[in-house]
SEKESE-90654 format. One record per residue: x, y, z of N, C-alpha, C in turn; residue in one letter. Coordinates in steps of 0.1 Angstrom, whole numbers, padded with zeros to 4 digits, always signed. Layout:
REM SEKESE-90654
XYZXYZXYZA/...
This chain:
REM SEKESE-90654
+0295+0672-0442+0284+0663-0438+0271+0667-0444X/+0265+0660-0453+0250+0660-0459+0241+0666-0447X/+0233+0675-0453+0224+0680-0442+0211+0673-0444X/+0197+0669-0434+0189+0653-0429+0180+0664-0440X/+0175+0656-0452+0166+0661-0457+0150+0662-0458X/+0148+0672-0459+0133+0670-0458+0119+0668-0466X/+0110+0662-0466+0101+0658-0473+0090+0664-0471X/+0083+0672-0475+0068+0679-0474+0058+0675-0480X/+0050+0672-0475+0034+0668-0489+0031+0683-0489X/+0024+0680-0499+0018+0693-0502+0000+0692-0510X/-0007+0702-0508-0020+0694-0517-0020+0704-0530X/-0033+0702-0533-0034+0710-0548-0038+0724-0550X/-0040+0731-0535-0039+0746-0536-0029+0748-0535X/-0015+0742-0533-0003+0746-0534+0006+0757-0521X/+0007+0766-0521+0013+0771-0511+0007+0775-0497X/-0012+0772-0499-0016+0775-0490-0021+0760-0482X/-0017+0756-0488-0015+0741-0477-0009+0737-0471X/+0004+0749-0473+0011+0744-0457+0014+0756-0446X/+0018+0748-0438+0026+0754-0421+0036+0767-0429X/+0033+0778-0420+0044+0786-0423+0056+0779-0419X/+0060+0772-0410+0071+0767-0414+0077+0760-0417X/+0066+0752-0423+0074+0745-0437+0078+0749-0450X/+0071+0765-0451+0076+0777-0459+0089+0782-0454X/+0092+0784-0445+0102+0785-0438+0114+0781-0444X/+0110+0767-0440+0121+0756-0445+0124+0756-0461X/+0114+0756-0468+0110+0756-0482+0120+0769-0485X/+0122+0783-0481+0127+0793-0485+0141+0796-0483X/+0143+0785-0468+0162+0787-0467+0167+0776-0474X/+0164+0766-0479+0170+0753-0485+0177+0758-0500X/+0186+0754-0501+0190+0756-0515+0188+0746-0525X/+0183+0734-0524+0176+0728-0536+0161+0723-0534X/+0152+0727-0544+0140+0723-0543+0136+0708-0550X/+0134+0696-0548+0132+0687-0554+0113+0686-0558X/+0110+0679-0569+0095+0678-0572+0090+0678-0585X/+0079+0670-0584+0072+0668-0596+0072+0685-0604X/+0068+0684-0614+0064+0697-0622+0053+0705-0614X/+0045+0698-0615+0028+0706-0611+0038+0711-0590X/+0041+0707-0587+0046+0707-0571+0058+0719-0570X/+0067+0723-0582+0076+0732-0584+0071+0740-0589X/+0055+0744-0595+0052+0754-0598+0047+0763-0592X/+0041+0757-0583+0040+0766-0572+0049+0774-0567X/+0059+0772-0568+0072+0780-0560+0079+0788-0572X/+0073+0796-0581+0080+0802-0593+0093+0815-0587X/+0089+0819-0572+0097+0831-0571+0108+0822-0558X/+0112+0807-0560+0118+0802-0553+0137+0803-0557X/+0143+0809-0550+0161+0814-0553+0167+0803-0552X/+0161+0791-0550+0175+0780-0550+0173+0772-0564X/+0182+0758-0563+0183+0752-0574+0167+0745-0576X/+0161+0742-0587+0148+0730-0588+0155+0723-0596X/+0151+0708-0588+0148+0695-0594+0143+0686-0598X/+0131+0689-0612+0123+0684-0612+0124+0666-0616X/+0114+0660-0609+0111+0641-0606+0111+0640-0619X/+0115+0629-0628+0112+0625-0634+0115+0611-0638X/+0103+0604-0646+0109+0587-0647+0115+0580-0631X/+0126+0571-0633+0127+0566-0624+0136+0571-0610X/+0136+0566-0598+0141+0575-0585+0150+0575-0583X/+0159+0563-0591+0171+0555-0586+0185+0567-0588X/+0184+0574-0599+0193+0583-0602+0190+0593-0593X/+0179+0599-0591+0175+0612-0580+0180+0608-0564X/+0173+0591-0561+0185+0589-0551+0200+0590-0551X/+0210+0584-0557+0222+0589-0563+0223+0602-0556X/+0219+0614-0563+0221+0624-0565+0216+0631-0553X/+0209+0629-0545+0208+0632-0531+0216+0627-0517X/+0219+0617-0520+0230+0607-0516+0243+0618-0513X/+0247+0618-0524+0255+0630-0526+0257+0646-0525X/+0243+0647-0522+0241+0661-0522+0247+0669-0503X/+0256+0682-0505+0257+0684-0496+0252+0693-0485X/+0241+0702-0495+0233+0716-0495+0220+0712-0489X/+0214+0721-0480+0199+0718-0479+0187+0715-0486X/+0184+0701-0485+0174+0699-0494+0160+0696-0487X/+0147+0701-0499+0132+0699-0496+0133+0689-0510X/+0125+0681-0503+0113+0675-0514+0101+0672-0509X/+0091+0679-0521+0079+0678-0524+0073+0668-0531X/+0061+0667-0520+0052+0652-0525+0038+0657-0524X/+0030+0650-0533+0018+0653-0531+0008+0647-0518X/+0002+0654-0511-0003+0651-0503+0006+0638-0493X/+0004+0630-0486+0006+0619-0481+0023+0613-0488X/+0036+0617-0480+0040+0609-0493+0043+0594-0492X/+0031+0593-0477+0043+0575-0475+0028+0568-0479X/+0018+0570-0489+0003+0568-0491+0006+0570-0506X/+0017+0554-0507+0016+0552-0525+0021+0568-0530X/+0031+0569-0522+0035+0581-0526+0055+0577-0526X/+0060+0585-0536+0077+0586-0536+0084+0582-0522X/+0078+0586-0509+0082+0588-0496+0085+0571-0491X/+0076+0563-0495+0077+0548-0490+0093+0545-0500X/+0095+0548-0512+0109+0546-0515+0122+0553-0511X/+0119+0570-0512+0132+0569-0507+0134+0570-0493X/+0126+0567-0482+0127+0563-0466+0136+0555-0466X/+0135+0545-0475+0143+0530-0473+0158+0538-0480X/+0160+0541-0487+0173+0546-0495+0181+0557-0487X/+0171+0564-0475+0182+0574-0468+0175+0577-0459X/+0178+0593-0449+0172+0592-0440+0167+0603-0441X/+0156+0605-0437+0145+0618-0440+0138+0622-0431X/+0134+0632-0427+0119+0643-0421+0108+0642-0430X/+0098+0635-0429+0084+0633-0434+0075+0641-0429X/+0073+0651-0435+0058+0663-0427+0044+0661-0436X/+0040+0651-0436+0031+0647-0446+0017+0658-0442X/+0011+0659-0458+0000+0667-0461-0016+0652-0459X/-0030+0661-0458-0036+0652-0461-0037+0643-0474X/-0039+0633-0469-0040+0621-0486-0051+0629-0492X/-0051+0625-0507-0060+0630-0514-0069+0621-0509X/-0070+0606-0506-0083+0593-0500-0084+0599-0492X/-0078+0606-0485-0086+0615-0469-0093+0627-0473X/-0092+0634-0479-0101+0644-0488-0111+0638-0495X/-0107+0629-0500-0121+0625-0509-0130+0617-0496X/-0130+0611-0488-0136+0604-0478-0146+0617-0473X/-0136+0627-0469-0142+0636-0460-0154+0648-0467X/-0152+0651-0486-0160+0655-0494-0172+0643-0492X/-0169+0630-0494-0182+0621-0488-0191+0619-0481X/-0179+0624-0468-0188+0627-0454-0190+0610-0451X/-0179+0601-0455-0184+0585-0445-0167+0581-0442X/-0169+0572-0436-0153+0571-0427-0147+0561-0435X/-0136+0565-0433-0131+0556-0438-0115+0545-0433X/-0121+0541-0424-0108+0529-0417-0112+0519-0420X/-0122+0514-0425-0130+0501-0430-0126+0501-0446X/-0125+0507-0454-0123+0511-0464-0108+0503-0472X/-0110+0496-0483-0100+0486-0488-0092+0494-0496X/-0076+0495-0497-0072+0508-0507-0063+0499-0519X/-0066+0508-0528-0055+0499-0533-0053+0510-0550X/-0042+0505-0561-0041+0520-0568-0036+0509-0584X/-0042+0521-0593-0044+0513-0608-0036+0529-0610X/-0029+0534-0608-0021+0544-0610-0006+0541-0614X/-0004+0542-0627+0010+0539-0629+0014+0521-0629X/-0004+0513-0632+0001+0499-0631-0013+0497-0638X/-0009+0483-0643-0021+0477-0649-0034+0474-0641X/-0043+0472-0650-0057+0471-0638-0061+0452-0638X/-0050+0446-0643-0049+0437-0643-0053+0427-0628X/-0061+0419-0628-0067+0416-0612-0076+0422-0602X/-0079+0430-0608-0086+0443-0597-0101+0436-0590X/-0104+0431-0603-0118+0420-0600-0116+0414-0590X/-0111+0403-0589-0108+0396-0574-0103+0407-0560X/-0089+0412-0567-0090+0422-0552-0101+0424-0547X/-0109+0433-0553-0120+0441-0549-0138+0433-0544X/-0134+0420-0552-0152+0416-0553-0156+0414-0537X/-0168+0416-0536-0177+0418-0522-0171+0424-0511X/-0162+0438-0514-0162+0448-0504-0167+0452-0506X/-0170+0460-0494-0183+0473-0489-0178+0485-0498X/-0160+0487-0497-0158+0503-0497-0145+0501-0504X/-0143+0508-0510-0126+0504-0523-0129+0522-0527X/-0111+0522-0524-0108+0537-0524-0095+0531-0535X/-0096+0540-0554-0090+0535-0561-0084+0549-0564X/-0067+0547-0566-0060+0561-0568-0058+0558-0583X/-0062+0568-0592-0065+0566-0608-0049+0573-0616X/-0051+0572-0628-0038+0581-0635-0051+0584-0648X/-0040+0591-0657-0047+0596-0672-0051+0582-0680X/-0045+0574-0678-0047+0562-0687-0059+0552-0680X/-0056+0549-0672-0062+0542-0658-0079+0549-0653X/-0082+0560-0660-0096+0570-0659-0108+0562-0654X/-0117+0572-0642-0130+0567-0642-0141+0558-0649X/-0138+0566-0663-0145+0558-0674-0138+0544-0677X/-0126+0542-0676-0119+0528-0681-0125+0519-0668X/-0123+0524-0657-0129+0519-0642-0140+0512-0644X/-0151+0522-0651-0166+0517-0650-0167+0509-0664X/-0157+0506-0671-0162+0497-0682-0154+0485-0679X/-0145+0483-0669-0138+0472-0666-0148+0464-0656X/-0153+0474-0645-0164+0468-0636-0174+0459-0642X/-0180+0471-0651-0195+0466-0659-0192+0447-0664X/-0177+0449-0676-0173+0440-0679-0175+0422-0670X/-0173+0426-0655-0177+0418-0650-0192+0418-0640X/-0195+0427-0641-0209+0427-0635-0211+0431-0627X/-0202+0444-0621-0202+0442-0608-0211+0458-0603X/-0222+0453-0608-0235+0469-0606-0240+0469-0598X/-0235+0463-0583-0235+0468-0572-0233+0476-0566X/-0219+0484-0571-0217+0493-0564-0224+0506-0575X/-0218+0518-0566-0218+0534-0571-0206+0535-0568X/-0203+0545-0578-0188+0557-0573-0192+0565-0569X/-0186+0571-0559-0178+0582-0559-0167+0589-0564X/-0166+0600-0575-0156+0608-0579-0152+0618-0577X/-0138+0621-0567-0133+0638-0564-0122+0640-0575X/-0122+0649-0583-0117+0658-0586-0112+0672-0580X/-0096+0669-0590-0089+0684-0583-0093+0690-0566X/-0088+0679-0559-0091+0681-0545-0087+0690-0539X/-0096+0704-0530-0086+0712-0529-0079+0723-0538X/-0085+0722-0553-0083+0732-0561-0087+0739-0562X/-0088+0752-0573-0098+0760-0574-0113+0751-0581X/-0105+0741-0592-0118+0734-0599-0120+0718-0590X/-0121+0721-0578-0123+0708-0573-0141+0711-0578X/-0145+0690-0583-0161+0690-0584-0161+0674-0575X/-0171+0673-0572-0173+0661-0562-0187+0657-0567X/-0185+0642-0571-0201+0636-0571-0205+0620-0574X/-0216+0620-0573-0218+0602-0570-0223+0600-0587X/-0220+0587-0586-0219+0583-0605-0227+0569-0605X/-0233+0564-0613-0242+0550-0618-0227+0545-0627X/-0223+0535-0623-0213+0529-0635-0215+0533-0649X/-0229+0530-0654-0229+0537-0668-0229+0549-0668X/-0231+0557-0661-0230+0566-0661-0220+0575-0661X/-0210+0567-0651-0192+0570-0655-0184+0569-0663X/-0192+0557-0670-0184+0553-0681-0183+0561-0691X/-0197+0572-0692-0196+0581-0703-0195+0593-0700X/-0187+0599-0690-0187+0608-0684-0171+0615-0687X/-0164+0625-0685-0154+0628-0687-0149+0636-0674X/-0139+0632-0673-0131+0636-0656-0112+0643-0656X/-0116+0656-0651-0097+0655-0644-0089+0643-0643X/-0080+0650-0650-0069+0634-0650-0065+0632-0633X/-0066+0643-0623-0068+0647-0612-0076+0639-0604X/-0077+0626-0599-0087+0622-0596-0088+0612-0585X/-0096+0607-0576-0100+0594-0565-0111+0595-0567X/-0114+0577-0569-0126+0572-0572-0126+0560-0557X/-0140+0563-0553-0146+0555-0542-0154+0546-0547X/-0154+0536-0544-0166+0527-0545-0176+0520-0532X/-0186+0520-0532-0197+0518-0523-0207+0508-0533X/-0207+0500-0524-0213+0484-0523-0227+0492-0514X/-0236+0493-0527-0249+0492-0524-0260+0482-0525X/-0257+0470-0533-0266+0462-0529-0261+0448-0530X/-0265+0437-0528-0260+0426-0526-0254+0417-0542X/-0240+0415-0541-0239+0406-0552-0238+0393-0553X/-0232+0388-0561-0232+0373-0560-0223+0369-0554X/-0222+0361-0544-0209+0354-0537-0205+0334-0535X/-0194+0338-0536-0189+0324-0541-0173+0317-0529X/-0183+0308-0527-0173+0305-0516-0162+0292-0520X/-0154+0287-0512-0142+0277-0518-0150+0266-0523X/-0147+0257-0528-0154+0246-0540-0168+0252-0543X/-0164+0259-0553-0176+0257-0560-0182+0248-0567X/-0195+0250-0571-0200+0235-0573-0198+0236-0589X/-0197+0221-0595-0193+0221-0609-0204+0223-0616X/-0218+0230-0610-0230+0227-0630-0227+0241-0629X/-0221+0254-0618-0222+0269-0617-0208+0266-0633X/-0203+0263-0636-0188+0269-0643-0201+0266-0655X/-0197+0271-0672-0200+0269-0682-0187+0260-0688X/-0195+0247-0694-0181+0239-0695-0191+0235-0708X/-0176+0226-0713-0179+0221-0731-0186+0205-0726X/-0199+0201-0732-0210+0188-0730-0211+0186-0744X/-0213+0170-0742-0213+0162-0733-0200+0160-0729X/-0195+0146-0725-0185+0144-0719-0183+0148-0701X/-0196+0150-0696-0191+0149-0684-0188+0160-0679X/-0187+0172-0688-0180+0182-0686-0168+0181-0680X/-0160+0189-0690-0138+0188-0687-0138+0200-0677X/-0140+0201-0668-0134+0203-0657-0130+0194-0646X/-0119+0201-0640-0116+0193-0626-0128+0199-0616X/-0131+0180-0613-0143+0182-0601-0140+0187-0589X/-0155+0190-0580-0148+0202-0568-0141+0197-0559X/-0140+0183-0557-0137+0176-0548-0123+0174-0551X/-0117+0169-0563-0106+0167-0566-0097+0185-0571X/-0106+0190-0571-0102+0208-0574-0097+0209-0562X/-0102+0209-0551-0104+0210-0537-0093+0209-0528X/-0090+0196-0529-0073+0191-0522-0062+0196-0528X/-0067+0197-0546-0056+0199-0552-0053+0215-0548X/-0061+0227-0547-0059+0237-0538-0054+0241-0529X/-0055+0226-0516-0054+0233-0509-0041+0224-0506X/-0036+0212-0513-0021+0210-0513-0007+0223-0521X/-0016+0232-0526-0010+0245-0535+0000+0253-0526X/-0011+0256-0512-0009+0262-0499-0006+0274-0505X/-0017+0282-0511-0012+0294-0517-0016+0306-0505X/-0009+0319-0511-0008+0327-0500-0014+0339-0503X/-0023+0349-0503-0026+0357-0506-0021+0368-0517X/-0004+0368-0519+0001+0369-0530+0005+0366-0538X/+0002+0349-0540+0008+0340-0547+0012+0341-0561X/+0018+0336-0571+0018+0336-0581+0019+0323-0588X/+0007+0321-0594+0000+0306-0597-0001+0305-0613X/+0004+0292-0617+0003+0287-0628-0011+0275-0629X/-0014+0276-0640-0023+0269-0641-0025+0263-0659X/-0016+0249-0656-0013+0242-0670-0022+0233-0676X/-0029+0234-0685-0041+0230-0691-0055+0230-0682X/-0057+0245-0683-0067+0249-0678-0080+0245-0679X/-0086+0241-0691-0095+0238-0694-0108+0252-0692X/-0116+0248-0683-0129+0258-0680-0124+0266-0672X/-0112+0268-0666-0105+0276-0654-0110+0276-0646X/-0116+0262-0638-0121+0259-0627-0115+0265-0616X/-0100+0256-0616-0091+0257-0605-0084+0271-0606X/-0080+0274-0620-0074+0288-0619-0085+0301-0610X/-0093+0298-0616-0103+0305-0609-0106+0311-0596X/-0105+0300-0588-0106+0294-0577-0087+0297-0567X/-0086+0295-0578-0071+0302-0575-0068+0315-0571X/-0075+0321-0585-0075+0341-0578-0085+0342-0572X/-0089+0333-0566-0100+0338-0551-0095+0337-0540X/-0081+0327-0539-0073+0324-0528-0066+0333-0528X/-0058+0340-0539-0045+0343-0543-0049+0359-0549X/-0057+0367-0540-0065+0380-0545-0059+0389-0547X/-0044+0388-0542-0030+0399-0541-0027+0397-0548X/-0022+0386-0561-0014+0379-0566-0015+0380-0578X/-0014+0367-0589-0013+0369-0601-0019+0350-0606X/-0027+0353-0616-0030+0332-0619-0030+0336-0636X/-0018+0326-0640-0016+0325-0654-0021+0310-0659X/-0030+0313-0668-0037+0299-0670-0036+0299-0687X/-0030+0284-0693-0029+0282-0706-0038+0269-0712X/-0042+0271-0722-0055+0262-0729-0055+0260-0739X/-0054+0248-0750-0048+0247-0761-0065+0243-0770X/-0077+0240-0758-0084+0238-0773-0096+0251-0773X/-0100+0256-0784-0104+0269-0783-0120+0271-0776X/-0126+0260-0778-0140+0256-0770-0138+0258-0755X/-0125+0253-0748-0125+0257-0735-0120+0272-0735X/-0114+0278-0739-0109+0288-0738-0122+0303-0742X/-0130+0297-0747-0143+0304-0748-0150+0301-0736X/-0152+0290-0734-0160+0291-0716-0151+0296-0704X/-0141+0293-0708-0133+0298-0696-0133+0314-0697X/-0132+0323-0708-0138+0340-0704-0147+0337-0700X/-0158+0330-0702-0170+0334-0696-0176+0330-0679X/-0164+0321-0676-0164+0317-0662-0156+0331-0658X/-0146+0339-0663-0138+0346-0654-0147+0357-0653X/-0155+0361-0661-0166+0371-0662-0176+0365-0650X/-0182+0357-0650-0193+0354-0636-0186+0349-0625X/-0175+0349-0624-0165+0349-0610-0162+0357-0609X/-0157+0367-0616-0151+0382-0613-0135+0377-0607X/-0127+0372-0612-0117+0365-0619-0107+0370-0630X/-0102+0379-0626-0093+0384-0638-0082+0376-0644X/-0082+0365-0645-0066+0359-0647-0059+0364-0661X/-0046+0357-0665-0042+0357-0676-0043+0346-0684X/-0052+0344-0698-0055+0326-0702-0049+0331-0714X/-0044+0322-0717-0033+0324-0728-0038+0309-0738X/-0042+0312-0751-0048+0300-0760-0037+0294-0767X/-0031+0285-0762-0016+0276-0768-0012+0264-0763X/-0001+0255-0764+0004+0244-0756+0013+0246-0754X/+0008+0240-0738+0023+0241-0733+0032+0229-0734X/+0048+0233-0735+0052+0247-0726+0054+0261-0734X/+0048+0257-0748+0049+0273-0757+0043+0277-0746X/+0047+0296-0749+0043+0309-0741+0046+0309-0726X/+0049+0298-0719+0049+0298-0706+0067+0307-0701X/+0074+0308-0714+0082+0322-0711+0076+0335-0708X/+0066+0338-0711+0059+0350-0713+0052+0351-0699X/+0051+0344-0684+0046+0340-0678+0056+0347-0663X/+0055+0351-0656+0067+0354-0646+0071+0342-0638X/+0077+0339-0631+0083+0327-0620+0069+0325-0609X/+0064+0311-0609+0050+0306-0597+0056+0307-0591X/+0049+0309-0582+0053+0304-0560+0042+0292-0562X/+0036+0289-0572+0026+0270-0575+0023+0270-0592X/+0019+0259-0586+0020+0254-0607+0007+0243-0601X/-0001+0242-0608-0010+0229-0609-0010+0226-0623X/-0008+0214-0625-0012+0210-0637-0020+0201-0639X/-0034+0203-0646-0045+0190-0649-0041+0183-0658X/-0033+0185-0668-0032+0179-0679-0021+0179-0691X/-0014+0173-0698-0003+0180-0705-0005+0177-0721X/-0015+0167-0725-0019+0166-0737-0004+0162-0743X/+0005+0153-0743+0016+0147-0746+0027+0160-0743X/+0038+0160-0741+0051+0169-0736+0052+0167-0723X/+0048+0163-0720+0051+0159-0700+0069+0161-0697X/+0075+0159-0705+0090+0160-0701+0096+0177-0702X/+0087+0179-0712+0092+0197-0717+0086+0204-0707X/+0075+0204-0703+0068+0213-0695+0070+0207-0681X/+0076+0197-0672+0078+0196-0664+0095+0205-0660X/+0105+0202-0670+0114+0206-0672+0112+0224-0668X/+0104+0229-0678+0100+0248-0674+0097+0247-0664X/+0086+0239-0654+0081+0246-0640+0088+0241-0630X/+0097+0232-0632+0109+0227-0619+0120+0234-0619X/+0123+0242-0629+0132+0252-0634+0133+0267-0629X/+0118+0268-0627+0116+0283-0631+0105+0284-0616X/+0102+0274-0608+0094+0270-0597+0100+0280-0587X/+0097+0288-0581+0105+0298-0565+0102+0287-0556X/+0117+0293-0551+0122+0284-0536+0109+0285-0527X/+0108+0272-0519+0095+0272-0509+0081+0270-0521X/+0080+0269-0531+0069+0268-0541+0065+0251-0545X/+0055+0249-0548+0051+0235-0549+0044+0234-0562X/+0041+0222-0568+0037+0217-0584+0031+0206-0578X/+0018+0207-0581+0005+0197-0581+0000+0192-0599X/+0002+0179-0598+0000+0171-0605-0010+0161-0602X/-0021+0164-0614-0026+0154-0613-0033+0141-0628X/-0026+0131-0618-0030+0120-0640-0038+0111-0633X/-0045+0109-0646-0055+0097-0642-0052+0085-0647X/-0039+0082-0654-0037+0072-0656-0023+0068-0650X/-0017+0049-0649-0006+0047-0641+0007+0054-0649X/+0007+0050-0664+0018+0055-0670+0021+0072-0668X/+0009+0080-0666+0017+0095-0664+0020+0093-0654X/+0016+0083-0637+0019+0090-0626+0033+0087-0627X/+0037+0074-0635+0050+0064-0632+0060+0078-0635X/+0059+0085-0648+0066+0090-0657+0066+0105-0649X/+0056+0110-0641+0057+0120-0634+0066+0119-0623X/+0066+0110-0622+0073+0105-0606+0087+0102-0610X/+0095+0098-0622+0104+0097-0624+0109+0111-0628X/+0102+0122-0636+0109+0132-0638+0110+0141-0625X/+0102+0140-0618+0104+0146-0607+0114+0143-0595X/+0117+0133-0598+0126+0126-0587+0136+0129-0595X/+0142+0132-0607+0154+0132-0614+0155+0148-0612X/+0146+0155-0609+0149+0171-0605+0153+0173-0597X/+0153+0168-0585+0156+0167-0571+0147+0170-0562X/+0136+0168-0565+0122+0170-0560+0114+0157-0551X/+0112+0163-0540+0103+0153-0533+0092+0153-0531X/+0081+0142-0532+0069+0139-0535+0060+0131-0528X/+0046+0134-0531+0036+0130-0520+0029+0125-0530X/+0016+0115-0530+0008+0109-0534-0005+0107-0530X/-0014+0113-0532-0028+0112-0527-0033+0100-0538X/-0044+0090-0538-0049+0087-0548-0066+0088-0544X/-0071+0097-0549-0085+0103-0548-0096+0097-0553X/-0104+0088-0544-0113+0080-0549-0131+0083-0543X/-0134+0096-0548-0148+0099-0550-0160+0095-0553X/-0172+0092-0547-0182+0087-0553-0193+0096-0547X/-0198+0102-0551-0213+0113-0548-0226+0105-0551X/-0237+0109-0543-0246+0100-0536-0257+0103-0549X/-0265+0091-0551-0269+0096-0566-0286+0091-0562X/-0296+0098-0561-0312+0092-0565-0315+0079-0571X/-0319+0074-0567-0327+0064-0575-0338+0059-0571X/-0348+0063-0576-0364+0067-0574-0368+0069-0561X/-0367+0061-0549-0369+0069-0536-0361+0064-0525X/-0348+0060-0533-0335+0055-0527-0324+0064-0531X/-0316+0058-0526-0299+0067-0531-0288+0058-0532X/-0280+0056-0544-0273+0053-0543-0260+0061-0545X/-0244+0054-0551-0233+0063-0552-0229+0061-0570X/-0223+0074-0567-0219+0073-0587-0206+0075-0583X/-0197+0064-0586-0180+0070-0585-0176+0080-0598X/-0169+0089-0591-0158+0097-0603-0149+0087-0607X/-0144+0092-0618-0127+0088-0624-0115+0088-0608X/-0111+0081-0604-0099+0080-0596-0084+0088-0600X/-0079+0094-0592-0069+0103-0599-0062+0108-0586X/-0050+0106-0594-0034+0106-0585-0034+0121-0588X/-0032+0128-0571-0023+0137-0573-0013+0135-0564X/+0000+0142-0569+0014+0143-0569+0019+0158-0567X/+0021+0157-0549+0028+0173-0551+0041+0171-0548X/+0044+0179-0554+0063+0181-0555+0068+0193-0547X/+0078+0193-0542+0087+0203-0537+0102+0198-0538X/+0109+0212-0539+0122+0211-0543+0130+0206-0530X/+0135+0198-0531+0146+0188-0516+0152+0202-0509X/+0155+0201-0501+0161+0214-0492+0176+0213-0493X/+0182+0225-0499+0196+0223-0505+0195+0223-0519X/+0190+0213-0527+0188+0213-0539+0189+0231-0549X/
């Protein structure tokens, strides 16, 4: 019978961070599991080492099987975006967790931290982080070698976001732990332990942007009215999306990335892939994701080229398809996740007819709004109304069973 294994954190002084008897345990076990830096500590250790490497799936395996007493070592916290949240689920374990390195770095601080938003560009892209993060007080970010302070403060800067200060701990707990508060530029040119938690503190007030925003705030291509979808018709069409905090949102002829925009402000967890085929919008649309603080993915092509390159929505909006309406409908009713919905919207009868036919030939059921706007307009010390363009939206969902 496999003997109940155990899991230690440990911090970066190494053997003096723990309980004598988790030395104890550590000394009668015959295999030691752990990263490199976590097994070196233990050089005068008699049983087998196994050092982590790459992925867990095989190390599960292999413990699965194992019949000998086993430790494994984790850094600090290991169920805190640590190994320990994975293999909990894969077997059954004793967790004696160390303090988190975010609980060291808080307490080098000296400010609390239960208010405090966490989240980790460690071993993942920093892809989104803007939205996650924009107008919190306090963002505790777990870094890697690639992922560095300095990359941090020139992705911030990138969007503007010189509100906050860092905080930087290094080697927590080491002999070379250094602790100190940083100016964004300041970090950016600064060099740090690959070793590291970066805090951020919201010291003064930034710009904030609430659901419909108003259309003269976007940078759009004039005259013409400016090509974006208006906020009003942006607005429904959002909120028929019913997106969820981790959504994963397409957004098909983006234009100024109004809606995509507006999308990863709903969708902060998530992911908004937005495609744009003429290059004038695709130049205002960076510059909209930069004063939204808006990270999406805008990809310059027509769809449905590239929309392989895209992972599976939980929503699709589409403003517009610039002729292929059958090809690109065909990819997002295909590739749509169960419970996910596709908002369409045409301004003329022949797309809605032609939408409504392909959609119904998918097995998809459908709603119809037809959106008839008019905003209240001056006229010398009267008011009158200016109507918008009229425009069908069409949300789809896949029939149940289908």
């Amino acid at each position: 019978m496999a003997q109940k294994i155990k899991m230690i954190g440990i911090g970066d002084e190494g053997k003096r961070s723990l309980l004598p008897l988790y030395e104890k345990w550590i000394d009668e076990s015959d295999v030691l599991v752990g990263g490199e830096r976590q097994l070196s500590f233990f050089s005068d250790y008699q049983g087998e080492k196994v050092v982590i490497k790459g992925g867990l799936r095989s190390l599960v395996d292999q413990l699965t099987q194992e019949t000998r007493q086993v430790v494994v070592l984790s850094s600090g916290d290991p169920l805190f975006y640590g190994i320990g949240s994975y293999l909990s689920t894969k077997m059954d374990l004793e967790i004696y967790p160390y303090l988190s390195s975010v609980q060291l770095a808080f307490a080098r601080m000296q400010e609390r931290w239960q208010d405090a938003y966490f989240t980790s560009v460690h071993g993942r892209s920093m892809k989104g982080l803007a939205q996650r993060i924009d107008g919190r007080s306090k963002v505790a970010l777990l870094t890697d070698k690639e992922n560095s302070p300095q990359k941090i403060a020139d992705y911030l800067l990138s969007f503007g976001m010189t509100e906050y200060r860092a905080f930087v701990a290094e080697n927590l707990g080491g002999e070379n732990e250094r602790c100190g508060w940083y100016e964004l530029k300041e970090m950016a040119k600064t060099e740090f332990s690959p070793l590291n938690i970066v805090i951020l503190k919201k010291v003064s007030s930034g710009p904030e942007w609430t659901f419909g925003i108003d259309d003269h705030e976007f940078h759009q291509r004039k005259p013409e009215k400016g090509l974006l979808t208006k906020k009003e018709i942006r607005t429904l069409s959002l909120s028929a999306l019913r997106l969820k905090k981790d959504s994963t949102v397409w957004d098909i002829g983006t234009c100024t990335g109004s809606v995509a925009i507006e999308a990863a402000k709903l969708a902060r967890e998530g992911a908004v892939y937005a495609i744009e085929k003429n290059s004038h919008d695709i130049e205002n649309g960076y510059k909209n994701m930069a004063k939204f603080r808006a990270d999406i993915t805008l990809i310059h092509g027509k769809a449905p080229d590239h929309l392989d390159q895209f992972p599976d929505p939980d929503a699709v909006f589409i403003g517009g398809t610039a002729g292929g309406m059958e090809a690109i409908l065909d990819v997002c009713c295909s590739r749509l996740k169960k419970g996910g919905r596709i908002i369409f919207n045409a301004v003329t009868i022949e797309n809605l007819t032609e939408a409504m036919e392909r959609f119904q030939a998918k097995g998809f059921e459908t709603e119809m709004t037809l959106a008839q706007i008019s905003r209240s307009k001056p006229i010398l010390n009267l008011t009158r109304f200016d109507a918008l363009n009229p425009i069908f939206i069409i949300t789809a969902e896949r029939r149940k069973g289908e």
